[in-house]
Structures are given as C-alpha cells and as structure tokens.
C-alpha positions in Angstrom: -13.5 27.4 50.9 -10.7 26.3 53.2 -9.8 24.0 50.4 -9.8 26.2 48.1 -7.4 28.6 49.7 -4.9 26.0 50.6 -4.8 24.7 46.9 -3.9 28.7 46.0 -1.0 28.3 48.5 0.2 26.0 47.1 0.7 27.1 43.6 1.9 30.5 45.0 4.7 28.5 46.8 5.3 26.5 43.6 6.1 29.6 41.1 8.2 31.2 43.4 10.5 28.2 44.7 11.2 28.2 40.9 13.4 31.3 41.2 16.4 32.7 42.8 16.1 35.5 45.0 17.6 38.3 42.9 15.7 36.7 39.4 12.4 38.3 38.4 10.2 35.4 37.2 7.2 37.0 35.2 4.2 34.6 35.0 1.9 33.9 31.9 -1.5 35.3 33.1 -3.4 32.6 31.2 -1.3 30.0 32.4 -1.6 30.7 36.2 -5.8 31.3 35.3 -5.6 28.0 33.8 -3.5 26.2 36.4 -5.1 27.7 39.2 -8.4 26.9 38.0 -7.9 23.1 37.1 -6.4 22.3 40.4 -9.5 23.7 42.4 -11.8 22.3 40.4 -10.3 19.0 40.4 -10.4 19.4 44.6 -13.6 20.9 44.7 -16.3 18.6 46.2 -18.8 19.5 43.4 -19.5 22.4 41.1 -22.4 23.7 43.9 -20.2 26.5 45.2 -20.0 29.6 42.7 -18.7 31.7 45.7 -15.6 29.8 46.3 -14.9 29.7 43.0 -15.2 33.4 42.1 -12.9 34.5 45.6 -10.3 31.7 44.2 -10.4 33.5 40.5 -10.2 36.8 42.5 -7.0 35.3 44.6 -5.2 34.5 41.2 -6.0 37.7 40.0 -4.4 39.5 42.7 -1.3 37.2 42.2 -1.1 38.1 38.7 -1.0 41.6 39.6 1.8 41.2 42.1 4.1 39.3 39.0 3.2 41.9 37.0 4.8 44.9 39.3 7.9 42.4 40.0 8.1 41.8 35.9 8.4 45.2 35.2 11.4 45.6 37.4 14.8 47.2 37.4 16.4 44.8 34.6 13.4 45.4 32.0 14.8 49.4 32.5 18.2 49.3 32.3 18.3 46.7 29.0 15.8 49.0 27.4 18.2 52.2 28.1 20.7 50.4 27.1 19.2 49.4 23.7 18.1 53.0 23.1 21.6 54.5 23.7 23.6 51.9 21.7 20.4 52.5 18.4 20.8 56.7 19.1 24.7 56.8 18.8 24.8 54.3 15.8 22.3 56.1 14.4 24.3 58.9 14.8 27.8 57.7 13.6 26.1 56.2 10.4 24.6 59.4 9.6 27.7 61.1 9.8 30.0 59.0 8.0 27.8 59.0 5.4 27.5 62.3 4.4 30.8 63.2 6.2 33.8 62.1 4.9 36.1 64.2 6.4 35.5 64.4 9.7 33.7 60.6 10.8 34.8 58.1 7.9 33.7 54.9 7.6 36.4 53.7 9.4 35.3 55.2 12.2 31.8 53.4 12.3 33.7 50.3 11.5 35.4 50.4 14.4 32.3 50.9 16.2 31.1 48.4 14.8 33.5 45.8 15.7 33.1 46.3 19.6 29.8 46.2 19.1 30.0 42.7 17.7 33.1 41.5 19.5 31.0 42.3 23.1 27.4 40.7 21.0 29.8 37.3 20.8 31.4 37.8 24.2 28.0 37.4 25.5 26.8 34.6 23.3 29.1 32.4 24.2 29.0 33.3 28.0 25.4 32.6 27.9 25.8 29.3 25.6 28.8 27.9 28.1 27.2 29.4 31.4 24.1 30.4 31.9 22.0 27.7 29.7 24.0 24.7 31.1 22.9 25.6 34.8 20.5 23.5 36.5 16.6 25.5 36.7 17.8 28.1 34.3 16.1 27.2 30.9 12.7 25.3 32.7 10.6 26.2 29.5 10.0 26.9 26.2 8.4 29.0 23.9 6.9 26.4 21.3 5.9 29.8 19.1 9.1 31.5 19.3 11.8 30.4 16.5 10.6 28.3 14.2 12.6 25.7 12.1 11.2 27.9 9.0 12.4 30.9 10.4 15.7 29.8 11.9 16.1 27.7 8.3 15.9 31.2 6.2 18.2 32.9 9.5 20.8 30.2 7.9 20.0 31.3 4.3 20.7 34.3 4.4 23.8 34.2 7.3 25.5 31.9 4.2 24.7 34.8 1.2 26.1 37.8 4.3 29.0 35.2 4.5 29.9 35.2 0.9 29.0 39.0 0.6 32.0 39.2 3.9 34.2 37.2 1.4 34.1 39.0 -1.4 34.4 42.6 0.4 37.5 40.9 2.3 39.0 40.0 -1.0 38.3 43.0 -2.3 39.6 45.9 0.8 43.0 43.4 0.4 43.8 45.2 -2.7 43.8 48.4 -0.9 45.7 47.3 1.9 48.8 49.3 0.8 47.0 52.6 0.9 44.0 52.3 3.0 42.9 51.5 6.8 43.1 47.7 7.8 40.0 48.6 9.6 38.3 47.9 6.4 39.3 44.4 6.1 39.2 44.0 10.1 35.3 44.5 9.7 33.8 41.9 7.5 36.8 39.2 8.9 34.4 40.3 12.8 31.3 40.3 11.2 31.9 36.7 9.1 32.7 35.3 12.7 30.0 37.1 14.1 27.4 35.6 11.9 28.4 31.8 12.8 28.2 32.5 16.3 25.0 34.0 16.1 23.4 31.9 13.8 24.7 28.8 16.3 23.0 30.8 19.3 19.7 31.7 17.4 19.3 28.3 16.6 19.5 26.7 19.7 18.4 29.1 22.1 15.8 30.8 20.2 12.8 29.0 22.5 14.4 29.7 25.7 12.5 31.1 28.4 15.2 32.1 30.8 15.0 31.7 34.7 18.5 32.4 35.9 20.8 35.4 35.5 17.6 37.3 34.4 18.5 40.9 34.2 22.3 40.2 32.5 20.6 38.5 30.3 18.2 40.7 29.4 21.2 43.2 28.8 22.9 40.8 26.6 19.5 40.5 24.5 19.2 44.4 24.2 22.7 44.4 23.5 22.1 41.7 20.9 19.3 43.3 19.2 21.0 46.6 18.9 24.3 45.5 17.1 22.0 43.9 14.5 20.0 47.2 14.3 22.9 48.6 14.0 24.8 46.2 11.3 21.4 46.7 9.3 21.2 50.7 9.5 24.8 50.7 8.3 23.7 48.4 5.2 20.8 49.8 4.2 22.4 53.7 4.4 25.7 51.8 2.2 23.0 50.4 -0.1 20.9 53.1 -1.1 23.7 55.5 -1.6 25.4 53.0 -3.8 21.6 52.8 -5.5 20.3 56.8 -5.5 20.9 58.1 -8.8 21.6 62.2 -8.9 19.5 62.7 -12.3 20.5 65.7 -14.9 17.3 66.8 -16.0 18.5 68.7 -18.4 19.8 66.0 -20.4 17.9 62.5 -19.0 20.8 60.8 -18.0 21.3 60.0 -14.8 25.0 58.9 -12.8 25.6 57.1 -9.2 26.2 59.7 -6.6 29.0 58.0 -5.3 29.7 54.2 -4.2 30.8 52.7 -1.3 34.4 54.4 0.6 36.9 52.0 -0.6 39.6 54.7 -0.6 40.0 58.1 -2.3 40.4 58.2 -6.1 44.4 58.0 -6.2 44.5 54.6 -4.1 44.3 52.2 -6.3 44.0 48.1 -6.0 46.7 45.8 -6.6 45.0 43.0 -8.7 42.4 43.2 -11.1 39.6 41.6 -9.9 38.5 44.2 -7.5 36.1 46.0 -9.4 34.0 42.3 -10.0 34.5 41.7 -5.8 32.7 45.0 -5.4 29.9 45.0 -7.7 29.3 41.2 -6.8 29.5 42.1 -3.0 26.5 45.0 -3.4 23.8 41.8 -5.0 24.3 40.1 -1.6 23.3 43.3 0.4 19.7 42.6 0.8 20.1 39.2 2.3 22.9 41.0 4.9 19.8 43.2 5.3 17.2 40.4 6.1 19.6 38.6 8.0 20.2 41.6 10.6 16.2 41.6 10.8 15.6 38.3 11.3 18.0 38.2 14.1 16.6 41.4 15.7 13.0 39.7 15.8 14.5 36.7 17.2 16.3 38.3 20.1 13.8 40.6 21.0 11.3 37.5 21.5 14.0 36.1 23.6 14.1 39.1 25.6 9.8 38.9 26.1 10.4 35.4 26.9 13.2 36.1 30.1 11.5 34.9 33.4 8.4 34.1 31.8 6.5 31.1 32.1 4.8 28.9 29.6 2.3 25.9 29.0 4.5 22.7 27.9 1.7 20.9 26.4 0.6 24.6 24.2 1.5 23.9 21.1 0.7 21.4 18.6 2.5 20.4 15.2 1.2 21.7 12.4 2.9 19.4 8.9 3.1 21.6 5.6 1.3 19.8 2.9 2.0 21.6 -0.3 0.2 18.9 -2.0 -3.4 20.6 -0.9 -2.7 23.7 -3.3 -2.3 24.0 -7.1 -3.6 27.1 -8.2 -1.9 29.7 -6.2 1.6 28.3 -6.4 1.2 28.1 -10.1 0.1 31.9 -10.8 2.5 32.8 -8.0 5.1 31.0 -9.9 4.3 32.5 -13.1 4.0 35.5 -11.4 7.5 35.4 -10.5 9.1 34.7 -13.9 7.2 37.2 -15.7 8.4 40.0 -12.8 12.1 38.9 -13.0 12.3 39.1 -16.9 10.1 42.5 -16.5 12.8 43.7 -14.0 15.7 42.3 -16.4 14.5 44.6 -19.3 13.7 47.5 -16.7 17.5 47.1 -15.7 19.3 46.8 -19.1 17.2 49.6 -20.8 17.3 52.1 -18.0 20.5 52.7 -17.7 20.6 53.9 -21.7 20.9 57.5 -22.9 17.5 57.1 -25.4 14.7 58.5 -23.7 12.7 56.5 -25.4 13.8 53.4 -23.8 13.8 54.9 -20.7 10.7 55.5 -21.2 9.9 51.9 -22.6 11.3 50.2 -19.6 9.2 53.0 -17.0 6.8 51.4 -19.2 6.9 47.9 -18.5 8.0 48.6 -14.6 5.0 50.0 -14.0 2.6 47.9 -15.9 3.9 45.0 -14.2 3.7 46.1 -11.0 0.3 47.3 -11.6 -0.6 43.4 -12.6 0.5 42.4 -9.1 -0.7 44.5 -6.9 -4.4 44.1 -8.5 -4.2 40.4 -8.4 -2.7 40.6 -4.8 -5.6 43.1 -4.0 -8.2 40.6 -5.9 -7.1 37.4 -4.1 -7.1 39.3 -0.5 -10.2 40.2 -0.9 -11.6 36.4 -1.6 -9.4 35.5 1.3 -11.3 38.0 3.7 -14.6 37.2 2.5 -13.8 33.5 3.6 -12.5 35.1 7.1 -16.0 36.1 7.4 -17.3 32.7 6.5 -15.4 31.2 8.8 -16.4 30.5 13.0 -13.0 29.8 14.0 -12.3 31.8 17.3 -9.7 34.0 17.9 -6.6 33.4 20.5 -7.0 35.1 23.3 -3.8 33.7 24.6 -0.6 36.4 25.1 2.3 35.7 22.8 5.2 37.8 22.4 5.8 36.4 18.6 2.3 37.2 17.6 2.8 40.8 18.9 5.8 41.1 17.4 4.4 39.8 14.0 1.6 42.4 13.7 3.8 45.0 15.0 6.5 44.2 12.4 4.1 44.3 9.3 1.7 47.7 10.6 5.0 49.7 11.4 7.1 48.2 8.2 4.3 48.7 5.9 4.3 52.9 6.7 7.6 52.8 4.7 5.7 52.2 1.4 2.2 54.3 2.4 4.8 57.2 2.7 6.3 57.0 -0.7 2.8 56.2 -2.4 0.8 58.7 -0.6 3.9 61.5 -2.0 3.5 60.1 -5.5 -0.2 60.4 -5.3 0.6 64.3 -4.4 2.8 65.1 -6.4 1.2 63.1 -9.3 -2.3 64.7 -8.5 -1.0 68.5 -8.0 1.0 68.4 -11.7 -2.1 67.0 -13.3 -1.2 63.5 -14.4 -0.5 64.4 -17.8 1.0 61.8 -19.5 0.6 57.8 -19.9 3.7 57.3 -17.4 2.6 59.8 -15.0 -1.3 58.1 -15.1 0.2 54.8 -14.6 2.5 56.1 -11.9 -0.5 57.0 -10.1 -2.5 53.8 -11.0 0.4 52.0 -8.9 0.7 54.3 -6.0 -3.1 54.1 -5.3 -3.3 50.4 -5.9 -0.6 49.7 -3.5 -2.4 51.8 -0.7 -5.0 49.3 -1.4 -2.9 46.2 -1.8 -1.0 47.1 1.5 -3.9 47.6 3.6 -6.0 44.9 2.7 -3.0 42.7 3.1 -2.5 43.7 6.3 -5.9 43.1 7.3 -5.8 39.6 6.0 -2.7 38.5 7.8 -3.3 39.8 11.5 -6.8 38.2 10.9 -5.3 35.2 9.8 -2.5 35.3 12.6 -5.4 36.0 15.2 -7.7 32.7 14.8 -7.3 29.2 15.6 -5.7 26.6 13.9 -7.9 24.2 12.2 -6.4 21.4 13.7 -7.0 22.7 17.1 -10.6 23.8 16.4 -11.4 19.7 14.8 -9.5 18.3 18.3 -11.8 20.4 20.3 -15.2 19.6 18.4 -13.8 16.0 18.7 -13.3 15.9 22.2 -16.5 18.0 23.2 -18.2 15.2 21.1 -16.8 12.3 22.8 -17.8 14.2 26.4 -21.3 14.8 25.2 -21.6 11.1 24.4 -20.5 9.8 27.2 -22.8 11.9 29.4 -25.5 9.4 27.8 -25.4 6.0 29.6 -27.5 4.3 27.2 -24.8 5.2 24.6 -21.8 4.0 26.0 -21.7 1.0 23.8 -21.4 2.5 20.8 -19.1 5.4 21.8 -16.0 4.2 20.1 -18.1 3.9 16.7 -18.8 7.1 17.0 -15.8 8.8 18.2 -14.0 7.2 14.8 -16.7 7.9 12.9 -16.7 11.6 13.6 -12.8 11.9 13.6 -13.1 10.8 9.6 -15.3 13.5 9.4 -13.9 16.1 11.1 -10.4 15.2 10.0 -10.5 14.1 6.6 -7.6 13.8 4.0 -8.7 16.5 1.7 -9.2 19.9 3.5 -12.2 21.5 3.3 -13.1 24.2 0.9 -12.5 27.1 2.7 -9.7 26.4 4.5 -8.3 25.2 0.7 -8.9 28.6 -0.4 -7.0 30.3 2.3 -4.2 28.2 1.2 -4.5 29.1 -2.3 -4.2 32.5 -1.3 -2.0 32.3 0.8 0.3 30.8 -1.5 -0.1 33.0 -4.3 0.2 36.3 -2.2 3.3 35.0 -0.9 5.3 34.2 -4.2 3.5 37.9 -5.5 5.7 39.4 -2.0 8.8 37.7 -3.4 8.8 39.3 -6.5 8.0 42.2 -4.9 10.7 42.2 -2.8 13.4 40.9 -5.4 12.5 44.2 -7.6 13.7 47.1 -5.0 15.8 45.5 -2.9 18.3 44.3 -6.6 18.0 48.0 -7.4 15.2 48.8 -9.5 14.8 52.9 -8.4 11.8 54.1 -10.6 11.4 57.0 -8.0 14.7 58.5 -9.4 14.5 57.6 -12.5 11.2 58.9 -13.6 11.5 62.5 -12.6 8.2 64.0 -11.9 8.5 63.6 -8.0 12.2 65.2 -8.0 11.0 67.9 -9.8 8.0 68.4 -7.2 9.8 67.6 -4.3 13.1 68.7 -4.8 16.2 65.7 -5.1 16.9 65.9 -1.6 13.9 66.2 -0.2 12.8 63.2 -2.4 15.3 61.4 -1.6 15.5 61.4 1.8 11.4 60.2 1.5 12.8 57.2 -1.0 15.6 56.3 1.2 14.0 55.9 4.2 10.6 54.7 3.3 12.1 52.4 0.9 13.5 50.2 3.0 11.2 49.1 5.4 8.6 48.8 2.0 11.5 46.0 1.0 11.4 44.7 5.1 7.5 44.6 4.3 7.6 42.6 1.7 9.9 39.7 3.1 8.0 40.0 6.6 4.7 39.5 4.7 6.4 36.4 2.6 7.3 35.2 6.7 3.7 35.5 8.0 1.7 34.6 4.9 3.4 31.0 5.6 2.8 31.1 9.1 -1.0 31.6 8.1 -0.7 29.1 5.1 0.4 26.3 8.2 -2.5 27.4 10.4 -5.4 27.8 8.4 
C-alpha cells in the first residue's frame, strides 16, 4: 500500500513539473489511467492485493478530477467569448452588406475583414517565431490531429483560393478609377493570408501546446473565427451570384444581382474583366472548403492546448489502392456520367423552351436519383458487414473524432431541411406530374442516403483498426504460449506462423468489402458535391416549391441549407477515406 502511494506521488509530481505556474495543463484521462496503472503494477509485489489496487485507481481518479476543474479555467472562457463575438458581428456585417447596399457596402465588410486577417497572421507568425521554438512548449503531439491527407487537400485548395485572389485582383484593377481600393486591398490580404496559414497548418497542426496556454488559445479562437468568417462572406457572395429570381409568368428566369464591383455607370478599363469575374466565381467552392478545412484544423489545435498525449498511440496505417477494383470503377463511372448529366442540365437550363427546361429537370433528377439509390444500396452492405464484424470500439478521447462526427451530424441537417420542405410541399400540391414525382423520389431517397450514411461512417470512425486488432491477437498469442513451459521451443514457429495468418497480403473479405464501399461512396460524394457547389439550382428552377413557399421564404431555406449539404458532401469524401485507411 505504501508503495503504491509513493508511485502515485510520483506521477503527480511529474505532470505538474511539466508546466509553468500560470499554464493550465489538461491531462488525457486514459493516459494518466494507463500510466498510473502500469507503473504500480510493475512495482507491485504480486497481483494478490485487489485493495491496493482499487484505492490507487481511486487516487488517479481524484487526480483526474482536479485537471479537469483546472482545464476548464479562465483561458478556455475568454477564447470562447472571443470566438462568439468576432462570428456574431461578422455575421452581422455580412448580412447587411448583402442586402444593404446603401448603408454597409461591401467595402465595409472588406475592411473588416482585412484586420481580421492582418491580426490572424500577426499571431501566426508570433506563435511560429516565439512560442513553438521555446524549450517545454510543444512536449507532444497529436498523431490523429492533421493528417498529411488532410493538410495535402488544405494545400489544394489554398492554390485554387489563390488563383480565385488573382483573378478578382486583376479584375477590381479595372475599376480602380471609379471604385474603393478596398476592393483590391482585400484579395492582395487574403492571397498573403492563405500562405501564411497554410505554412502554420502544416507544421503546427499536431501541436499539443504547453506554454503561453491561454494567448494561445485566444489566437486559435481568433483563427477559427476569421476563417468562419472569410467562409460566411463567400458562401452569402456565392449564392447570390447563383439564386435565380424566376418570372413565373413567362419560365424564364434572370440572376438577381452579381457580385458589388461598382454601380452600373463605373465601368472597367480593359476588356478582360468580364472573363476575370465569371472565372473567379468557378474557384469559389474551393475558397469555401479551404476556410473549413482550416476552421477544423484550428479548432483541434485549440482541444489539443495543455493536453497530454500517448507518444507511442498511433500506428501507420499505408493506403493500398491495389486491394479494391470494384468500387473505384463504378465510382469512377459514376462520376463521368454525373458531370456530363450536370453539363447538359447547365447548357439547357438556362434556355427560354420550356421544354428543355423541362428535359434537363429531367435528366438532373434522374441522375441524382441513380446515386443516391446506389449510395443507399452499398451502405447498407457496408453496415450489414459492421454487424459481422467483432472489432471493438475506441474508447479512447479524441478531439478529431469528435470533431468528425460532429461535423457530418450538424452539416448533414442542411440537406434534411431542404428535402424534408420538398417532401411538403411536393406531398401537399399532390405530386402531379413526372417532375414533381421524381422531385419527390429524390428528396425521400436522400433522407435515406443521408442517414444511413451517417450511420455507416461514425460506426466506421468508432472501431478499431484492423491492424491494431491483428497486433493484439498476435501478441495475446505469443503471451498465451509462453505461459506453457513445455512449449517454449517451438514459440518462434508459431509466432511466424500465426503472423502469416493473421497478417496476410490479401485482406480478408470483409474488411475488402468495406473498402469497396468505401470507395465507391466516396467518388458518389464527389459528384455530389461538384453538382451544387458549380451551380446547378434545381430548387429555383423548377418552381413548385417557390410557388408553395413563397421566393423568399424559399430561398432563404435554399441558401442556407444548401451550403452546409455541399460542406456534407466534401466532409463525408474526408471521412469515408479516413474509414477506407482503417478498416
């Protein structure tokens, strides 16, 4: 018992010489369990004394709860108000310039915007030149947080936003004679911006930070504001440049109104402006997943300050695209058949025939229905294997795993609002109609799709890898055998032996069918993605939910849900790989 205590002591003395007195460390439960617990058992005399054992688990307890009061402490607080505050009035500014052009311009949230980013970098680079390069302040790493995947599609799309800032720079110049140099001041910030940030992501994305805790917890909050920001201002630019005010008397339908580039009598002075501007609204969705991706990544940072983590937790997992053929080769065809489909729907939409309107409404929705059934069909297979399969869940905390189910459950209400409003309005006109019966086909489909999707994922993000579970079984073999004396000889034989069979080349079958699906539901979220976020509306232009609804009720439903459906679909393509390397 003595020993026991002692050995807790210790460890207590050992966590909390790792910290400064004004730094809040906050300590992995698991990890102080599993510490704690392996350095009393390798003291304890033998395993005869369940009571010591039990006060010493009691001990740690009692530790965890008095990290867990000091975690939760002033800095936690004042970056969260912070946050809140700098989302509210952004929120508020991009509302208003908007739908007020009088009054707050967008020259007005530009300029917000650019002291939102200039403090963002002033902080990067204090933390990069600072705070990282002290001794004790970076003592671990988050071997789940940042991915090279994820930081590799972080570059992506910080490249395509780059261009995008290119082309609106060389297009506001033409304006420059008549119009605010706030407008060119903007993407010239936010092209800087995005190198800086993508350089921090990159190489700070694992950090779990020791020193400086609570400014740098600001900075993070700060950090994952301005890019909640940046992508609130896009998104709102986007889908008023993409909502379509439809005449109903007459089928045609006309943009409400583009981006502000100036009032109608300013015009550019060269030619090329109107090709700058139209190119510069194709690069808009990867601005918008680039903002995203960098607002996950900073929040984990800010889960990850003064916490402490297992070295040794994580083990390398290789992609082998080699194991799967099937899925990758629908998904692929998948993909071409949905772009041509959304090609047509683009071209023939636009026209004054109602009849190929009606044609392309046609083909948009037959398409989609196509998908989401063979999305729905494949889940299902996928979950029936779940239940197949004896792989146990992790029990261990991880703020990216939160994050992740979080992510897809909240970004997935975006499309159950719009579907469940079709269904509605659909139902109470009386589906009459081929388009209006496939309209509804496709709304309740998707409610299907989405949530078995969702199901399949978080299960998928929930269980053990299968390498882990094979190293386990290997090395609870290996102890069983060597508890037999009479065996010890042929140990070694049988250790190899059972590695081959546990580990072989090919995987087995159900863990190749997870892949498969896995595969093919991930190309099925790209097309799915690629259709709304390049601008195919069919909410506005087939008109039987305006008409319900009312146009700005409807759109206001449209323009909000719509969005996070398109986050969905690229934050389903992000952890349908992540369950693809696992499984």
């Amino acid at each position: 018992m003595k020993t026991v205590a002692q050995q807790i002591f210790r460890t207590c003395n050992k966590l909390f010489s790792r910290k400064t007195p004004n730094d809040v460390v906050e300590v992995h439960p698991s990890n102080i369990e599993t510490a704690a617990q392996m350095e009393n058992i390798q003291h304890l005399p033998s395993p005869s004394h369940p009571p010591a054992v039990e006060e010493a688990r009691e001990s740690v307890h009692h530790l965890e709860a008095v990290m867990e009061r000091a975690h939760h402490g002033g800095g936690w607080l004042l970056s969260g108000i912070i946050c809140i505050n700098i989302l509210i009035l952004g929120c508020a500014l991009v509302s208003g310039s908007a739908f007020n052009s009088v009054a707050i311009t967008a020259v007005h949230r530009q300029i917000f915007l650019i002291i939102l980013l200039l403090l963002t970098m002033l902080w990067m680079l204090f933390y990069t030149a600072f705070t990282s390069r002290k001794e004790q302040a970076v003592l671990f790493k988050d071997s789940h947080a940042g991915p090279v995947w994820l930081r590799a599609g972080l570059v992506l799309f910080g490249l395509l936003s780059f261009l995008m800032d290119i082309f609106k720079i060389a297009n506001y110049v033409g304006y420059l004679h008549c119009d605010s140099a706030v407008k060119v001041a903007f993407p010239v910030v936010q092209a800087v911006f995005l190198f800086v940030q993508t350089y921090f992501l990159w190489s700070h994305a694992k950090d779990c930070v020791q020193l400086h805790t609570n400014f740098t917890r600001c900075g993070l909050t700060l950090t994952l504001s301005t890019n909640l920001v940046v992508w609130m201002a896009a998104v709102t630019e986007e889908s008023i440049h993409q909502t379509e005010v439809p005449d109903l008397n007459v089928n045609v339908s006309y943009k409400m109104y583009r981006a502000s580039y100036g009032d109608k009598k300013c015009k550019c002075t060269h030619s090329v402006c109107d090709t700058f501007k139209e190119a510069s609204y194709y690069l808009y969705p990867f601005n918008i997943e680039y903002s995203l991706f960098a607002s996950a990544m900073a929040y984990v940072m800010w889960k990850n300050v003064g916490r402490l983590v297992e070295d040794h937790s994580h083990h390398s997992v290789k992609f082998r695209p080699k194991e799967v053929c099937l899925g990758p080769v629908t998904g692929i065809l998948l993909v071409v058949a949905g772009l041509v489909t959304f090609i047509m729907y683009e071209v023939d939409v636009l026209k004054e025939e109602e009849e190929r309107r009606n044609k392309a409404l046609l083909i948009h929705f037959i398409m989609n229905i196509v998908i989401v059934s063979l999305m729905s069909f494949s889940t299902v297979i996928g979950c029936i294997v779940y239940r197949l399969d004896h792989r146990e869940h992790v029990s261990e905390k991880n703020p990216t795993r939160s994050l992740d189910v979080g992510l897809l459950v909240g970004a997935s209400m975006g499309q159950f609002i719009i579907s469940y409003f079709t269904i509605v309005a659909v139902v109470a006109t009386g589906a009459r109609g081929y388009l209006n019966a496939l309209n509804l086909s496709w709304a309740v489909l998707t409610v299907l799709q989405l949530g078995l999707q969702n199901y399949f994922i978080i299960e998928g993000l929930h269980r053990e890898p299968f390498h882990v579970m094979q190293e386990a079984a290997l090395h609870t073999n290996a102890h069983v055998f060597q508890e037999h004396t009479e065996m010890s000889i042929v140990v070694e034989s049988n250790k190899s032996s059972y590695f081959l069979t546990v580990c072989p080349d090919e995987p087995s079958w159900k863990r190749r069918v997870l892949k498969e699906v896995c595969a093919f539901l991930l190309l099925a979220n790209v097309i799915l993605w690629i259709i709304p976020a390049f601008g195919a509306r069919p909410q506005f232009d087939h008109p039987l939910e305006i008409k319900f609804y009312k146009f700005t009720m409807w759109a206001a439903i449209v323009n909000i849900g719509l969005p996070f459906g398109i986050f969905y679909r690229m934050h389903s393509v992000a952890s349908l790989f992540e369950v693809y390397l696992i499984s």
